[in-house]
PDB file with SEQRES, HELIX, SHEET and CRYST1 records, atoms N, CA, C and O in Angstrom:
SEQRES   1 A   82  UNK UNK UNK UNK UNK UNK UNK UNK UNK UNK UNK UNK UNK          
SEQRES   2 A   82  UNK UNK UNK UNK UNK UNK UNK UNK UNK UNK UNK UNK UNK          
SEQRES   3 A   82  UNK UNK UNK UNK UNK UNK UNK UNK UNK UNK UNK UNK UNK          
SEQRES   4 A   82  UNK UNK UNK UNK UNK UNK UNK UNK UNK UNK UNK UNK UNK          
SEQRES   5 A   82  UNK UNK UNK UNK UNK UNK UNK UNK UNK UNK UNK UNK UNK          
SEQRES   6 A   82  UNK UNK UNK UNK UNK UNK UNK UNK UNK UNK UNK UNK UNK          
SEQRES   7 A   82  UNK UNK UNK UNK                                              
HELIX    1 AA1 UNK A    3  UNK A    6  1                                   4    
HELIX    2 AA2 UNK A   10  UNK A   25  1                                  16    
HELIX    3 AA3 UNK A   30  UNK A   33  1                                   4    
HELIX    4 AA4 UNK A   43  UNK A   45  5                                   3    
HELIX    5 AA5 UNK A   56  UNK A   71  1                                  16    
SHEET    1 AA1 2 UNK A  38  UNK A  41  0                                        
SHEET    2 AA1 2 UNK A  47  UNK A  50 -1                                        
CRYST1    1.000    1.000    1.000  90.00  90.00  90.00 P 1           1          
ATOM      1  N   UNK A   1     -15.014   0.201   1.365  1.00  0.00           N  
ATOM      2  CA  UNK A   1     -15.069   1.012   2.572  1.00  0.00           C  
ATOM      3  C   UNK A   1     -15.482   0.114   3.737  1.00  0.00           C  
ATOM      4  O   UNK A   1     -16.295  -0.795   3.573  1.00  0.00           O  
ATOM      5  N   UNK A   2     -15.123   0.281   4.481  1.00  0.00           N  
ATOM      6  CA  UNK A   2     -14.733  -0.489   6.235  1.00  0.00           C  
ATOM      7  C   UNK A   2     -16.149   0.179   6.990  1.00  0.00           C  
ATOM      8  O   UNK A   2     -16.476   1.364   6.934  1.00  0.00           O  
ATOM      9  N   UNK A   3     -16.817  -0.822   7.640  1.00  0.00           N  
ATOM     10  CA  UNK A   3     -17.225  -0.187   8.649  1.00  0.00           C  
ATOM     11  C   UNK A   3     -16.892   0.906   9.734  1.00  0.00           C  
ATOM     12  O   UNK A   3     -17.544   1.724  10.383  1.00  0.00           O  
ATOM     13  N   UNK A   4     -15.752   0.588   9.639  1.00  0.00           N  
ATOM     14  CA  UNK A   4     -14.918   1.663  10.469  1.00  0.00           C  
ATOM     15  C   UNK A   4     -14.842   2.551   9.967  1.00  0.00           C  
ATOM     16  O   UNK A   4     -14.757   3.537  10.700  1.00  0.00           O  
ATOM     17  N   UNK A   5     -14.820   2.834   8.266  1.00  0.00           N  
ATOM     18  CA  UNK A   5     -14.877   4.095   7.549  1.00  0.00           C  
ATOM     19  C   UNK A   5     -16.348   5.011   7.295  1.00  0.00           C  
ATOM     20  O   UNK A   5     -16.539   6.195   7.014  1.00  0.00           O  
ATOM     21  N   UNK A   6     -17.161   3.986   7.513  1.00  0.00           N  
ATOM     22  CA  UNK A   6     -18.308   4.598   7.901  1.00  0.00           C  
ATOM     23  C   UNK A   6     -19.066   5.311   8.951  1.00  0.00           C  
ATOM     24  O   UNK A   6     -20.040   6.060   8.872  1.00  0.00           O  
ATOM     25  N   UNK A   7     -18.236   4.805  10.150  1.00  0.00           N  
ATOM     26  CA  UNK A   7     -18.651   4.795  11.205  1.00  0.00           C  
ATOM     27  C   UNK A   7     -18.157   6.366  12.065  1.00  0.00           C  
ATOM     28  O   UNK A   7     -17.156   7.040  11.817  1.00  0.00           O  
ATOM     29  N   UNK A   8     -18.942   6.565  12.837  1.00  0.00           N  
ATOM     30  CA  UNK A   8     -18.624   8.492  13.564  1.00  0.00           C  
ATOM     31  C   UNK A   8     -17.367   8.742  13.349  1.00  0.00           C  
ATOM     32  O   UNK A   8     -16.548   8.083  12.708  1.00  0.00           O  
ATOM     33  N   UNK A   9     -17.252   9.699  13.899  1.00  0.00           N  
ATOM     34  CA  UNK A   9     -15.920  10.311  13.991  1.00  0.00           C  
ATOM     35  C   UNK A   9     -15.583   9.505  15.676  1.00  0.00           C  
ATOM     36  O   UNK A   9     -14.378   9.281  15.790  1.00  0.00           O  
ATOM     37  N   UNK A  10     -16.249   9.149  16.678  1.00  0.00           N  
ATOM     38  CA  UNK A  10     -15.815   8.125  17.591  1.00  0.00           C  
ATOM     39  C   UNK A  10     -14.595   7.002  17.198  1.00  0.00           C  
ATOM     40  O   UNK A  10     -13.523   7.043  17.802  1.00  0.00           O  
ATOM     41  N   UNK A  11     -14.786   6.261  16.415  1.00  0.00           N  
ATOM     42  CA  UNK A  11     -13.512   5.535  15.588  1.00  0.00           C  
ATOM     43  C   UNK A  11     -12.208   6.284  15.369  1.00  0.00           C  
ATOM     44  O   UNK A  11     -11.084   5.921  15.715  1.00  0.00           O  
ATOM     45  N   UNK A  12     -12.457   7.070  14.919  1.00  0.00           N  
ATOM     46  CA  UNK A  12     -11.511   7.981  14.515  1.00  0.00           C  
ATOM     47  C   UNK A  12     -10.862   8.847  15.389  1.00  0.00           C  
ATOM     48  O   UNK A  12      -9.643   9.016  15.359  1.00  0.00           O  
ATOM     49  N   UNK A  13     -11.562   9.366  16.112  1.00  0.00           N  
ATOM     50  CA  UNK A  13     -11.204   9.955  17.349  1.00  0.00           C  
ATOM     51  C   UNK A  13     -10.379   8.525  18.107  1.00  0.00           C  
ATOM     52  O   UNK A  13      -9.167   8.525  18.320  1.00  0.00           O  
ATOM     53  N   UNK A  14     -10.899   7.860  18.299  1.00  0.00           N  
ATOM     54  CA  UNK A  14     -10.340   6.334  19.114  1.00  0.00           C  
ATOM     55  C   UNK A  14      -8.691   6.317  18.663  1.00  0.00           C  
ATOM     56  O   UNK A  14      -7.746   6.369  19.451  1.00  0.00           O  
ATOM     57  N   UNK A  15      -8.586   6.201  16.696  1.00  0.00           N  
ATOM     58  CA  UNK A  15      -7.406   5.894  16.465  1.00  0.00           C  
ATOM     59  C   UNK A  15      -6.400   7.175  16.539  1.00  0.00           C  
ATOM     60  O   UNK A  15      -5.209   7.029  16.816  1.00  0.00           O  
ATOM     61  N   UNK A  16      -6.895   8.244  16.310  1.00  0.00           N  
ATOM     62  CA  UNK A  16      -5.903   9.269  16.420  1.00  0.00           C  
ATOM     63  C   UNK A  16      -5.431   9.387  18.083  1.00  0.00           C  
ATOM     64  O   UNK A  16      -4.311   9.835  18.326  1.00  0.00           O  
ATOM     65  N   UNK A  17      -6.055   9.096  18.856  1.00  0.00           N  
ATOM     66  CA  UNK A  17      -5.937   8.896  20.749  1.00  0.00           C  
ATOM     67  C   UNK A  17      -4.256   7.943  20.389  1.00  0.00           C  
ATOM     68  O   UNK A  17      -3.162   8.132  20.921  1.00  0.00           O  
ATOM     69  N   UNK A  18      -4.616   7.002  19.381  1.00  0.00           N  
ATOM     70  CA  UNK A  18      -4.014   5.643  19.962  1.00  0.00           C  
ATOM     71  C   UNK A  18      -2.882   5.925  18.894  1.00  0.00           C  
ATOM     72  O   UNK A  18      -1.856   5.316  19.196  1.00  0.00           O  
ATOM     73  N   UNK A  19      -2.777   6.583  17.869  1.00  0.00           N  
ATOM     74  CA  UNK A  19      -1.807   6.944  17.259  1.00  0.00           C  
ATOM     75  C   UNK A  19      -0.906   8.177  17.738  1.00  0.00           C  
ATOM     76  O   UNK A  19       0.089   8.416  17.053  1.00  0.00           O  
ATOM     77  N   UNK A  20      -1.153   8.946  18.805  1.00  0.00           N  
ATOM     78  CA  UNK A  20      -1.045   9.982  19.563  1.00  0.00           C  
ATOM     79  C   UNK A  20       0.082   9.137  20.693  1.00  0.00           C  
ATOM     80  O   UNK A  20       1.244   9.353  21.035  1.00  0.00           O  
ATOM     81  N   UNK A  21      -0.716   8.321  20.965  1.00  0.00           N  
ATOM     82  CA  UNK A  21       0.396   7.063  22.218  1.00  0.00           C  
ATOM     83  C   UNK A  21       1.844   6.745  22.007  1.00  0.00           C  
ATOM     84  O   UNK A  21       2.940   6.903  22.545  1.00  0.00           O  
ATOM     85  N   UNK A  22       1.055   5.998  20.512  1.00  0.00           N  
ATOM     86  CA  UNK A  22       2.084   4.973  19.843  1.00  0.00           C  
ATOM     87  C   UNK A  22       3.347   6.203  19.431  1.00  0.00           C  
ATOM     88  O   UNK A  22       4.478   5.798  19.702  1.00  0.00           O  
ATOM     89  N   UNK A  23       3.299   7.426  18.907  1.00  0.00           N  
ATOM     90  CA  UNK A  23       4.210   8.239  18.296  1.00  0.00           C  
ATOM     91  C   UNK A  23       5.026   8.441  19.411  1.00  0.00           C  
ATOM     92  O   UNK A  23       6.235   8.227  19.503  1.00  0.00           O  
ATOM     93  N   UNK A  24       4.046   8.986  20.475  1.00  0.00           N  
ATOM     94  CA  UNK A  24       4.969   9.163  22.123  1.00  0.00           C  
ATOM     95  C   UNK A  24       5.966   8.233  22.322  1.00  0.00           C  
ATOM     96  O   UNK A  24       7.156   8.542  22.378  1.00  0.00           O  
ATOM     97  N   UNK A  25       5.367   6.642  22.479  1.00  0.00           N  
ATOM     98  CA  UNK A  25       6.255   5.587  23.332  1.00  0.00           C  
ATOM     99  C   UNK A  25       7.627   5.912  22.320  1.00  0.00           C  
ATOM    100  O   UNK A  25       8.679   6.263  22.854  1.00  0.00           O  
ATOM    101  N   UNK A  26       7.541   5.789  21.050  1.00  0.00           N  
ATOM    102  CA  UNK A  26       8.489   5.845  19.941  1.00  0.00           C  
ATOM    103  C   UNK A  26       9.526   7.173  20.157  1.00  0.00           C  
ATOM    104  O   UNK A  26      10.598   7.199  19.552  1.00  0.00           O  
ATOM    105  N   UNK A  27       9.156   8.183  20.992  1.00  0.00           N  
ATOM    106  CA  UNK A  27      10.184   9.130  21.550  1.00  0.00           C  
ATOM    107  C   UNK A  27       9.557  10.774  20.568  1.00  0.00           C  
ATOM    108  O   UNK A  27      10.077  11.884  20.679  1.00  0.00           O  
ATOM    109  N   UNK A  28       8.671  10.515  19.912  1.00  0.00           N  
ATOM    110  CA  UNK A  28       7.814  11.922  19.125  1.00  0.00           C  
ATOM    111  C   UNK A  28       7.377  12.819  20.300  1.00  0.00           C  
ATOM    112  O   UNK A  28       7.134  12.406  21.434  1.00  0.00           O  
ATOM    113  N   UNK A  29       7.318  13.910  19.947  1.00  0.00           N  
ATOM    114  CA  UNK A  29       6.957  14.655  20.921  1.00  0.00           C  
ATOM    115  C   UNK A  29       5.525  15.376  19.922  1.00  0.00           C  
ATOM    116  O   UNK A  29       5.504  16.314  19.125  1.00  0.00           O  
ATOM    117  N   UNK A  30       4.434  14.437  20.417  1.00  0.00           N  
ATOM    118  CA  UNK A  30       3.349  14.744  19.210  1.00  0.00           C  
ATOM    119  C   UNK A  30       2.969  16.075  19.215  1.00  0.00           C  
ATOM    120  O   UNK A  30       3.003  16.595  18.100  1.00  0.00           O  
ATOM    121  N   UNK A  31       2.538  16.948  20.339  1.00  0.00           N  
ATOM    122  CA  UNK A  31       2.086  18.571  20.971  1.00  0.00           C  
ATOM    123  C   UNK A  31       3.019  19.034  19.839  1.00  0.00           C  
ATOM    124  O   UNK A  31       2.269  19.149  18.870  1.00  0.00           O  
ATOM    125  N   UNK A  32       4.435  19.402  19.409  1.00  0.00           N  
ATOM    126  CA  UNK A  32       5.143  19.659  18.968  1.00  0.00           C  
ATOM    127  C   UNK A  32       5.653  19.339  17.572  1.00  0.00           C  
ATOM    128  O   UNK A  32       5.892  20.241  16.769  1.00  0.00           O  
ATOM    129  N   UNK A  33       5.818  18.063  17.288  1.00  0.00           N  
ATOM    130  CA  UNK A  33       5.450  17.580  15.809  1.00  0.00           C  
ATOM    131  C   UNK A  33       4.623  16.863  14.856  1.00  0.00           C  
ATOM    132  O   UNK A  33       4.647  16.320  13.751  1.00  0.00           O  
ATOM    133  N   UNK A  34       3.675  17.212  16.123  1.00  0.00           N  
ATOM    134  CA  UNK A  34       1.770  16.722  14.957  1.00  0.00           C  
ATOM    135  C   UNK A  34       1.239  17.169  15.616  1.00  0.00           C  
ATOM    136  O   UNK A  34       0.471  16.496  16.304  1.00  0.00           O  
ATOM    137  N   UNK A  35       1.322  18.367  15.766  1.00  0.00           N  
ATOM    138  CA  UNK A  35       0.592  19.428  16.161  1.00  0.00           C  
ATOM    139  C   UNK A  35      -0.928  19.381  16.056  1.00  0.00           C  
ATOM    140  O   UNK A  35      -1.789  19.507  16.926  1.00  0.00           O  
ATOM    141  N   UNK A  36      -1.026  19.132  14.562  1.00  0.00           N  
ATOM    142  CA  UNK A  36      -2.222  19.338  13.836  1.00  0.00           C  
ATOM    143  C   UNK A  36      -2.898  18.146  13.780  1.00  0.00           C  
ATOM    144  O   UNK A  36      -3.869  18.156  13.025  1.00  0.00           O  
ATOM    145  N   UNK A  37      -2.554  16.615  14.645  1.00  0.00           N  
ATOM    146  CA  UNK A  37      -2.753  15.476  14.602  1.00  0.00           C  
ATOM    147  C   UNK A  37      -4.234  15.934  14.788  1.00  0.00           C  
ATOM    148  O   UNK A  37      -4.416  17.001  15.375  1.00  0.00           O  
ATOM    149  N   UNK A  38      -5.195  15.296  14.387  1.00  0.00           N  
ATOM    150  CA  UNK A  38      -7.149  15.300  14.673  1.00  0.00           C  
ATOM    151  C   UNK A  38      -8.205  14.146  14.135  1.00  0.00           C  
ATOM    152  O   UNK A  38      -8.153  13.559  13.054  1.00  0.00           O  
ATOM    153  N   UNK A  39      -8.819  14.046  14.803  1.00  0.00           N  
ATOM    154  CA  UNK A  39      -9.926  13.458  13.953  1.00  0.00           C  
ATOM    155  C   UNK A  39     -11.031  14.285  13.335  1.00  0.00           C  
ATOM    156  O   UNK A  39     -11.472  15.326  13.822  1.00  0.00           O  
ATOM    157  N   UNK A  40     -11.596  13.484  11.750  1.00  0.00           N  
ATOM    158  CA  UNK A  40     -12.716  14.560  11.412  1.00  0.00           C  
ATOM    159  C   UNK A  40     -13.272  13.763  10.315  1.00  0.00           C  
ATOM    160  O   UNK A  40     -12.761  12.688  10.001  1.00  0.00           O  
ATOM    161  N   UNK A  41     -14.274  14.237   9.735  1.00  0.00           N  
ATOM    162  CA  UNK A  41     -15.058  13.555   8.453  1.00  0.00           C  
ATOM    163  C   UNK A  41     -14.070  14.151   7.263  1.00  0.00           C  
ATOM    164  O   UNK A  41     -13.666  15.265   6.932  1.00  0.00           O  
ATOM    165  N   UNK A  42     -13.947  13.122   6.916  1.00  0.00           N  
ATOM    166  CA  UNK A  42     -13.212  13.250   5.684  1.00  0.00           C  
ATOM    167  C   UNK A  42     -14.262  13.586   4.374  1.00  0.00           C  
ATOM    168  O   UNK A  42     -15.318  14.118   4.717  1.00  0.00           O  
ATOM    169  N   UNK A  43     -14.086  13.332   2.906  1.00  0.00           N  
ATOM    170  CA  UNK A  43     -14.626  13.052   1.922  1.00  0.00           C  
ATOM    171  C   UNK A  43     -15.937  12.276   2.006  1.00  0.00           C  
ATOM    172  O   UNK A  43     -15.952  11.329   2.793  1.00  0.00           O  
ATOM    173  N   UNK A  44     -16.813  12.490   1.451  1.00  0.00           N  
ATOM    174  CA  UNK A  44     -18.188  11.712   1.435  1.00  0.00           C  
ATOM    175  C   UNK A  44     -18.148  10.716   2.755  1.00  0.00           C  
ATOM    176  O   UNK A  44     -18.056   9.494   2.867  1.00  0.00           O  
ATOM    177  N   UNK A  45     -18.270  11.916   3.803  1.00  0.00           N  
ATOM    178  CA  UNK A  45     -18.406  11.197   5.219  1.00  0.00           C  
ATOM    179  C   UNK A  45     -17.605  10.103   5.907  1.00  0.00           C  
ATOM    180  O   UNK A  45     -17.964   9.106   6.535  1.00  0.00           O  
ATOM    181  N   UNK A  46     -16.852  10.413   5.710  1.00  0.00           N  
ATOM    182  CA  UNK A  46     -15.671   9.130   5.592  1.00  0.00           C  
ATOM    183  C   UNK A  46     -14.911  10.023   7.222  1.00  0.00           C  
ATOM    184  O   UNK A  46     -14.267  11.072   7.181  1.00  0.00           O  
ATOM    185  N   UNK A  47     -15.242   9.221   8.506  1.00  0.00           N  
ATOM    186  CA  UNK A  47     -14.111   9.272   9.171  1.00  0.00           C  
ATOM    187  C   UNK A  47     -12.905   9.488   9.254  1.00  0.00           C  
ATOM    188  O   UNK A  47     -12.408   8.485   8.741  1.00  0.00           O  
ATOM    189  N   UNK A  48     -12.173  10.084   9.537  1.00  0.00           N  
ATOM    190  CA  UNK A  48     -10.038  10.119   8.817  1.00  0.00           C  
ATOM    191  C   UNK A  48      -9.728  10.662  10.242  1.00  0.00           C  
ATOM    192  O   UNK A  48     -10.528  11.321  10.908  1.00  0.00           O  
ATOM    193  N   UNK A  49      -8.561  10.334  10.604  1.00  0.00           N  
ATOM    194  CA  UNK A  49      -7.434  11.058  10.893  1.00  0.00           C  
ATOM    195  C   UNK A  49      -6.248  11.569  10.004  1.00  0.00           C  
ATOM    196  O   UNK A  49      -5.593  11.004   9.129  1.00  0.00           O  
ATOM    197  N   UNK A  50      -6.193  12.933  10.570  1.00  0.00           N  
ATOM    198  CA  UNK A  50      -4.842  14.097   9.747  1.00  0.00           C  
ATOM    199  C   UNK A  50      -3.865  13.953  10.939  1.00  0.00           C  
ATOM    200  O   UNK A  50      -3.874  14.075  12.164  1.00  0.00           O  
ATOM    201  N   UNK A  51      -2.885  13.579   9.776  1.00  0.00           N  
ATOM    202  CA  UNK A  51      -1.703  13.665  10.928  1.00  0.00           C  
ATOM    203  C   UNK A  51      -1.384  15.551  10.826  1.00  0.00           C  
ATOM    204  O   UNK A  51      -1.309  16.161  11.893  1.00  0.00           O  
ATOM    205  N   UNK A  52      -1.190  16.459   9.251  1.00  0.00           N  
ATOM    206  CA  UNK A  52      -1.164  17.639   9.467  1.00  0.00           C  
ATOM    207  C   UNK A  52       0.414  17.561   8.718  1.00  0.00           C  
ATOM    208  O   UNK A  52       1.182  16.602   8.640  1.00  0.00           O  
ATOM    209  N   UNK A  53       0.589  19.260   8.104  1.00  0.00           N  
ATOM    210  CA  UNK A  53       2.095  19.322   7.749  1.00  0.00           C  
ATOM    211  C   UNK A  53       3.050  18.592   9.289  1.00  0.00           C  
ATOM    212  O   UNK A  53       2.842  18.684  10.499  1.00  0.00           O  
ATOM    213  N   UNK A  54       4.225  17.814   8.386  1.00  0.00           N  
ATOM    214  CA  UNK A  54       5.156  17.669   9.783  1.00  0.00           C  
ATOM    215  C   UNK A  54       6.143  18.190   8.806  1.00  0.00           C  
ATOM    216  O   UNK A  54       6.042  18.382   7.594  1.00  0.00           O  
ATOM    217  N   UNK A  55       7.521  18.444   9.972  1.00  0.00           N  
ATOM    218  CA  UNK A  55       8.845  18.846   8.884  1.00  0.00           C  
ATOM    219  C   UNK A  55       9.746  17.835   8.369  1.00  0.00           C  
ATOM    220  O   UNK A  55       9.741  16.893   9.162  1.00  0.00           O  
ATOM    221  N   UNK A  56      10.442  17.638   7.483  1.00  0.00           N  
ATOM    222  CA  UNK A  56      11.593  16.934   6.936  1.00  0.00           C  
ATOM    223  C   UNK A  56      11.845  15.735   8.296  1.00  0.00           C  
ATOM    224  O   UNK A  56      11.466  14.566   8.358  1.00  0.00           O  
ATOM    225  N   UNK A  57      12.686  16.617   9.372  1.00  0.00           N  
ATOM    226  CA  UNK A  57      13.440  15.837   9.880  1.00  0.00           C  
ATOM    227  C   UNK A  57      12.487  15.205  11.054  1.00  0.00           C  
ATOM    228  O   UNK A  57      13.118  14.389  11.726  1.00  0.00           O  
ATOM    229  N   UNK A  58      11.208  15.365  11.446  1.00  0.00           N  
ATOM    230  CA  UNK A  58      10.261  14.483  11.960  1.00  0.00           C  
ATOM    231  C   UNK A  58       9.718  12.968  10.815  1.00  0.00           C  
ATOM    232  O   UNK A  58       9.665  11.791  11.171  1.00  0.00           O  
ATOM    233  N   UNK A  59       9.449  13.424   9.704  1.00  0.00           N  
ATOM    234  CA  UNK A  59       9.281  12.609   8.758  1.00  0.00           C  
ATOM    235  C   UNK A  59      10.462  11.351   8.552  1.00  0.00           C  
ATOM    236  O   UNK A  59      10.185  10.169   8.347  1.00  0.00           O  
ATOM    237  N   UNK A  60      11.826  11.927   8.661  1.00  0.00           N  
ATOM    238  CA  UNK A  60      12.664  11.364   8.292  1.00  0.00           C  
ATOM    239  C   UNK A  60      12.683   9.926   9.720  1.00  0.00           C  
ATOM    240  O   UNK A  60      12.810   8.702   9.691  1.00  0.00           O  
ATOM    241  N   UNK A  61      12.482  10.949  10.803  1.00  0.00           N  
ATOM    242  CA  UNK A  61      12.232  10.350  12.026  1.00  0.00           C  
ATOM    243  C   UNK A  61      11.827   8.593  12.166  1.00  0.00           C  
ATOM    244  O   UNK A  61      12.378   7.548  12.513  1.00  0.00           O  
ATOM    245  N   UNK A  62      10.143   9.196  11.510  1.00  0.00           N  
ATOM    246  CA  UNK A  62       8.985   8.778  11.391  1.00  0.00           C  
ATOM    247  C   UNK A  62       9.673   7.304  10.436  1.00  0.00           C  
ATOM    248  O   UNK A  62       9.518   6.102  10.650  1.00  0.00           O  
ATOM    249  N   UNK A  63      10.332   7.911   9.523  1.00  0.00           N  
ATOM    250  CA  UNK A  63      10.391   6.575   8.296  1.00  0.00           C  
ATOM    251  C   UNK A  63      11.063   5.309   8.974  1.00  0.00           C  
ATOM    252  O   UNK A  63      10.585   4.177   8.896  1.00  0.00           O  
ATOM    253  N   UNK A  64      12.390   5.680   9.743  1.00  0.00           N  
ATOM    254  CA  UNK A  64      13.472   5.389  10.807  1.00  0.00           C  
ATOM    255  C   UNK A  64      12.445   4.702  11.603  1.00  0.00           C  
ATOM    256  O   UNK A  64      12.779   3.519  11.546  1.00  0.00           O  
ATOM    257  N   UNK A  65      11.722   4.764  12.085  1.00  0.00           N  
ATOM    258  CA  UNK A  65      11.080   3.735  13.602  1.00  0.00           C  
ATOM    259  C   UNK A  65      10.472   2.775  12.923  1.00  0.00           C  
ATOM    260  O   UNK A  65      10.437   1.663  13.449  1.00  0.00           O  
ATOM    261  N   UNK A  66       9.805   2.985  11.508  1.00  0.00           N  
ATOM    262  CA  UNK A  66       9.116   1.792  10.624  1.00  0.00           C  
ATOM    263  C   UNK A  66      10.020   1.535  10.211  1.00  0.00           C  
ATOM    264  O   UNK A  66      10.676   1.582  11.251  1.00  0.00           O  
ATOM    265  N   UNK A  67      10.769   1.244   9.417  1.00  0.00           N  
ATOM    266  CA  UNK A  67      12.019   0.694   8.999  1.00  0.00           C  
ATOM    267  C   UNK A  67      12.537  -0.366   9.929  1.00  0.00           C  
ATOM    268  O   UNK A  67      12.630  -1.570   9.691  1.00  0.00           O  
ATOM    269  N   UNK A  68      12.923   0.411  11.248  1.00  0.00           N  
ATOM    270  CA  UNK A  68      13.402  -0.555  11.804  1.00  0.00           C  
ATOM    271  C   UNK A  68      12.366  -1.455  12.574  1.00  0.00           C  
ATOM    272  O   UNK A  68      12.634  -2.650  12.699  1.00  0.00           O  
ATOM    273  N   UNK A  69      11.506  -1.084  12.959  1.00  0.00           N  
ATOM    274  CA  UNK A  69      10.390  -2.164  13.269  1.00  0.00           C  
ATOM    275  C   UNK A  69      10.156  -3.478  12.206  1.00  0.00           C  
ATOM    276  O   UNK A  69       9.758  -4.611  12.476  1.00  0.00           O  
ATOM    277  N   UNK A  70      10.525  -2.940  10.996  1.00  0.00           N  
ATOM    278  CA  UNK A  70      10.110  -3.487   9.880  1.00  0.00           C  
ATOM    279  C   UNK A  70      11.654  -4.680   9.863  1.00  0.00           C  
ATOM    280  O   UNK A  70      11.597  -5.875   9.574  1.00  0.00           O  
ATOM    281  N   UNK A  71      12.820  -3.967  10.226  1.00  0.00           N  
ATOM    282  CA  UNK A  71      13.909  -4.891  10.285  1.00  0.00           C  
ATOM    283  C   UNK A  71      13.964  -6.316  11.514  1.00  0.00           C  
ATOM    284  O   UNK A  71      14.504  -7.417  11.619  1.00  0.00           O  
ATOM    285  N   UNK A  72      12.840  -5.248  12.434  1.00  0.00           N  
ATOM    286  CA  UNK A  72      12.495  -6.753  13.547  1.00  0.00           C  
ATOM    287  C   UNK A  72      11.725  -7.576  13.589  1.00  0.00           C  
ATOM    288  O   UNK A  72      11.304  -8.166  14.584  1.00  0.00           O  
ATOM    289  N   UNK A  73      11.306  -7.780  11.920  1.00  0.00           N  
ATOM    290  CA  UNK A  73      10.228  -8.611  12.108  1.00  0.00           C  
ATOM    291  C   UNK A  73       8.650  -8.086  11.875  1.00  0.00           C  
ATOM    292  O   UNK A  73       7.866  -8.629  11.097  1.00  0.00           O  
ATOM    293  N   UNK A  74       8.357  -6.953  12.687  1.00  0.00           N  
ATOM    294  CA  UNK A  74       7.102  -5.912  13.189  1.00  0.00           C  
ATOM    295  C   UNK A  74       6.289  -5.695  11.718  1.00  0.00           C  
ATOM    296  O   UNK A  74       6.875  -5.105  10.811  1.00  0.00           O  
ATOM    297  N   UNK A  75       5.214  -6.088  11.569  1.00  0.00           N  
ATOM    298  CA  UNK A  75       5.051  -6.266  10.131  1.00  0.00           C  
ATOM    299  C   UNK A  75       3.292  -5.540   9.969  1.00  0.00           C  
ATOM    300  O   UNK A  75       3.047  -6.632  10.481  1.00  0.00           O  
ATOM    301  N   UNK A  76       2.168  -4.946   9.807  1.00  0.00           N  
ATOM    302  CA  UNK A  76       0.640  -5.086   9.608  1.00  0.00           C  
ATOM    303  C   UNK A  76       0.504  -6.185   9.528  1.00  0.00           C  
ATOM    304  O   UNK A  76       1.334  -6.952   9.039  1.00  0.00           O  
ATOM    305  N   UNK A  77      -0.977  -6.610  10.169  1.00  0.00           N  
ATOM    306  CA  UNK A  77      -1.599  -8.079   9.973  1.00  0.00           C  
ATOM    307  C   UNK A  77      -2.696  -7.714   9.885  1.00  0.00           C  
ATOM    308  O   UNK A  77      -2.986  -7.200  10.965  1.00  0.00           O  
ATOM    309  N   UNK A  78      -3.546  -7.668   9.187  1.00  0.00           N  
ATOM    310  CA  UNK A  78      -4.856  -7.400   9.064  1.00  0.00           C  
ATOM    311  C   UNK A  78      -5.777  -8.029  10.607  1.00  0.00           C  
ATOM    312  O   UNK A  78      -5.539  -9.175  10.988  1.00  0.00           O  
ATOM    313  N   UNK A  79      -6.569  -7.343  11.202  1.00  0.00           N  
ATOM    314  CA  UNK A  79      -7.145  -7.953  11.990  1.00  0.00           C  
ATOM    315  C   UNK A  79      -8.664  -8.520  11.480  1.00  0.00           C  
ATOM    316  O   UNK A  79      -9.285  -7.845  10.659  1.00  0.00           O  
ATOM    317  N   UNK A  80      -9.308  -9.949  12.065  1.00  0.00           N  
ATOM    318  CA  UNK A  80     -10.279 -10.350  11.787  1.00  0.00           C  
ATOM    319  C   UNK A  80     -11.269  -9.598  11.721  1.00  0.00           C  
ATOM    320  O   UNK A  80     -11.704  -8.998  12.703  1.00  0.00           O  
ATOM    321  N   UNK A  81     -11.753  -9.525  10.587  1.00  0.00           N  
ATOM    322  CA  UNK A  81     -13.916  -8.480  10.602  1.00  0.00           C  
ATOM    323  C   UNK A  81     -13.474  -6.934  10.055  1.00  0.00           C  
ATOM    324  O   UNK A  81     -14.295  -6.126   9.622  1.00  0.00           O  
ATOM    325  N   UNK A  82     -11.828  -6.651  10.174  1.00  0.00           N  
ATOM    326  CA  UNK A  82     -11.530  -5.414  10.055  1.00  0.00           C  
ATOM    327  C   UNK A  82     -11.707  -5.197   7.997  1.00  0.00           C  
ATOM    328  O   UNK A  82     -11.491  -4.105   7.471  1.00  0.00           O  
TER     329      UNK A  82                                                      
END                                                                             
């Protein structure tokens, strides 16, 4: 477990803000298909963001923008201390 997984729901709140962005720039219309996007304490205090039910063809969406990010190269990198 991550400091970050320990840490308030502030973190969490932070990444669901910034995962809220990132879905936008990508053409999601989050109000509408992550409705239910939030931050909250998860399991034995554990910080989380819920993205929430989405439907089929948002999902399908969703797979489509990683994929092809994934075809340009666009890859996770772990960041330092994380």
């Amino acid at each position: 477990m991550t400091s970050d997984e320990r840490g308030g729901t502030g973190d969490a709140q932070a990444s669901a803000d910034r995962l809220a962005l990132a879905l936008e720039d990508v053409g999601f219309d989050v109000g509408q298909e992550f409705g239910a996007l939030h931050h909250t304490m998860g399991r034995h205090g554990i910080a989380v963001v819920r993205l929430g039910d989405i439907g089929s063809a948002t999902a399908d969406r969703l797979a489509l923008v990683l994929s092809r990010a994934a075809e340009c190269g666009i890859s996770l990198i772990e960041e330092a201390g994380r």
